[in-house]
C-alpha positions in Angstrom: -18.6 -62.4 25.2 -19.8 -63.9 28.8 -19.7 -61.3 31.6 -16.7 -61.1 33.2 -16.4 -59.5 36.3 -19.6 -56.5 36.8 -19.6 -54.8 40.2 -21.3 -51.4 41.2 -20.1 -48.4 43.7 -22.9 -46.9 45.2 -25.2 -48.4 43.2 -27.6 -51.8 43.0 -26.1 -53.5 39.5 -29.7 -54.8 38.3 -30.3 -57.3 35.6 -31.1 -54.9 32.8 -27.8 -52.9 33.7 -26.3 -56.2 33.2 -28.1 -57.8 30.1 -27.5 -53.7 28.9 -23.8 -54.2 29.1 -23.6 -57.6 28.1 -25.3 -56.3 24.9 -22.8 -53.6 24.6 -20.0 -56.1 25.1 -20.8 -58.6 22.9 -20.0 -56.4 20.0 -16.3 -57.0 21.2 -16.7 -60.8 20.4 -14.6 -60.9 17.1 -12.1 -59.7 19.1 -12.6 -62.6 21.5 -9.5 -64.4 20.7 -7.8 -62.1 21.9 -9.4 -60.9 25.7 -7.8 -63.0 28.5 -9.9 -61.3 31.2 -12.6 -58.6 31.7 -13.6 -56.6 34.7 -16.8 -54.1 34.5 -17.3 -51.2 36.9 -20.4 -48.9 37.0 -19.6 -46.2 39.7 -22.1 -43.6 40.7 -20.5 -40.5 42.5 -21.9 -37.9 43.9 -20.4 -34.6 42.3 -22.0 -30.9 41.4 -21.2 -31.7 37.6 -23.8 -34.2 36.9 -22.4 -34.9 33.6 -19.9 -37.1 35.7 -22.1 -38.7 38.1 -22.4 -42.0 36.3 -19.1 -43.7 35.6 -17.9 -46.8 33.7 -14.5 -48.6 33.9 -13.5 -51.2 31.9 -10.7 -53.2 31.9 -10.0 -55.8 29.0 -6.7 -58.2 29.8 -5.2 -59.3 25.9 -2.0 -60.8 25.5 0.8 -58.2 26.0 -0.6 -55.2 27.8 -4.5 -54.2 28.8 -7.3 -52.1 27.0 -8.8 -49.7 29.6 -11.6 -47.3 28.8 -13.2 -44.8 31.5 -16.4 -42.5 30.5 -18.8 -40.8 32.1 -22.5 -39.3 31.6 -25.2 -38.2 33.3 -27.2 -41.2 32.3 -25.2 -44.6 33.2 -26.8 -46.2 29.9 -25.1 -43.9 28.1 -21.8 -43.8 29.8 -21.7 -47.3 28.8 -22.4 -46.6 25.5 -19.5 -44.5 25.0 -16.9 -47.3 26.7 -17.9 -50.0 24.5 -17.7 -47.8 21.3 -13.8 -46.6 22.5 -13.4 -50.3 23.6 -14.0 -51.4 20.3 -11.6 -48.8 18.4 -9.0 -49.6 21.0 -8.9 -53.6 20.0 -9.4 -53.1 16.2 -6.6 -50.9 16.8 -4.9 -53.5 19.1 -5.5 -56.3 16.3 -4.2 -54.6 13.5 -0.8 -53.8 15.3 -0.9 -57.7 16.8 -1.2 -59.5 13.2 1.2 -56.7 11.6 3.7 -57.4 14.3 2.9 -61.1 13.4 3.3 -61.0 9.9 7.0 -59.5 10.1 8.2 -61.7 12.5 9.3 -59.0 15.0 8.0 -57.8 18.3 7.2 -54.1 18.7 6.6 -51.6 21.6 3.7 -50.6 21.3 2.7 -46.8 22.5 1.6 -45.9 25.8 -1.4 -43.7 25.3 -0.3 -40.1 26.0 2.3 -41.2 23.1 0.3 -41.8 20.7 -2.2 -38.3 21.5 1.2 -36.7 21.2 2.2 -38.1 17.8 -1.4 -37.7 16.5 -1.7 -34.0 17.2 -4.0 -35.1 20.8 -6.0 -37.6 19.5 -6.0 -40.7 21.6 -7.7 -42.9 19.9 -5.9 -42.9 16.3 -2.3 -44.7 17.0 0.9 -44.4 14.9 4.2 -45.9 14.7 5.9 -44.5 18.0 9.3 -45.8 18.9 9.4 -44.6 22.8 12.9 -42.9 23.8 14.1 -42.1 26.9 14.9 -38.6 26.9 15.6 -37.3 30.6 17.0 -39.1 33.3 17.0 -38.2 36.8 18.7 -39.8 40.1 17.8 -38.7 43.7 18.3 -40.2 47.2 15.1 -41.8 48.6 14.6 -40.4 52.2 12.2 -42.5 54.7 9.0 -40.6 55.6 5.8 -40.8 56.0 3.2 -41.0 52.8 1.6 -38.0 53.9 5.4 -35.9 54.0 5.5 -37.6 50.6 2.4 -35.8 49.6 3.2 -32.3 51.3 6.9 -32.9 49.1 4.8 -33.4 45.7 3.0 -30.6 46.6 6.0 -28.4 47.3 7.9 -29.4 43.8 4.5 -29.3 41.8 5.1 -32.8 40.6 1.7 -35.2 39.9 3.8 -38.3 41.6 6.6 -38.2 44.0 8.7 -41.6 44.7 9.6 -42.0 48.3 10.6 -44.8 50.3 8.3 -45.2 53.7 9.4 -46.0 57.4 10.1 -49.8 56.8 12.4 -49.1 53.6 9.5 -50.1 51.2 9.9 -48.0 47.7 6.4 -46.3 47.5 4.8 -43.5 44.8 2.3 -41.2 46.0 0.4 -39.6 43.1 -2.4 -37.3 42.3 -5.7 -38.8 41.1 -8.2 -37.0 39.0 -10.7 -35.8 41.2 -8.3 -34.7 43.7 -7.5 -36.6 46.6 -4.3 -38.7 46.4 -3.2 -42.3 45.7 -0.5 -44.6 47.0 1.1 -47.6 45.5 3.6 -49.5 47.7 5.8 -52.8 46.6 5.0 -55.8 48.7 
């Protein structure tokens, strides 16, 4: 596989951290048909639990959806070590759904990842057949404020995302991210 695109938070990406993860990488090549796009980010953060200090993110673009891996280690070597090995599970996994969906002539959802842990007893990386159903549905009037009153109403209800719609009448979501702070996504 040819690198993508490799970029670095907080950190200088040197040549052997890229020849290291083109290595890595280029186990992914007999899936190559299938990746569209590839983007590579090695993050280093500055947290008291220095088994997290070194993050990798990976984003894969295939036909039909994304493969996204995220680990983290005190050693960045290593922390790319562990996304290329859930990487590859994820696309032989990926494969063998695309070419069974293939051979019967039919397309199939495919499960979102909290799905499948759920219908493997937690495991995310083994997926099963999953059919998704909706099985709640709730309806509430959007009231303009500000992102941050969107927060403070997240907060209030104990929700991890709370849909609002802002000043201008934009639809926006305001969510909670893992390490605590908070995200927004607003609709152009």
């Amino acid at each position: 596989m040819q690198i993508y695109q490799l970029s670095g938070r907080n950190v200088e990406v040197t040549e052997a951290m890229r020849e290291y993860v083109q290595e890595k990488l280029s186990r992914l090549d007999r899936y190559n048909d299938q990746i569209t796009d590839a983007r590579v980010t090695l993050t280093v953060r500055d947290v008291r639990n220095n088994e997290r200090r070194n993050r990798v993110e990976v984003q894969l673009n295939v036909p039909h959806g994304i493969i996204r891996a995220e680990e983290h280690h005190a050693d960045m070597y290593a922390a790319i070590d562990r996304a290329s090995d859930v990487l590859e599970r994820q696309l032989r996994k990926f494969k063998t759904r695309y070419m069974k969906q293939r051979q019967e002539g039919r397309p199939e959802p495919l499960p979102g990842p909290a799905e499948a842990a759920v219908a493997n007893g937690g495991d995310m990386d083994d997926v099963t057949e999953f059919h998704p159903e909706i099985v709640r549905q709730k309806r509430f009037e959007l009231r303009p404020m500000s992102a941050e009153d969107a927060v403070v109403q997240m907060e209030a209800l104990g929700h991890d995302f709370y849909v609002f719609q802002d000043m201008q009448g934009q639809t926006g979501v305001v969510y909670r991210r893992k390490d605590g702070h908070y995200g927004l996504i607003g609709a152009n």
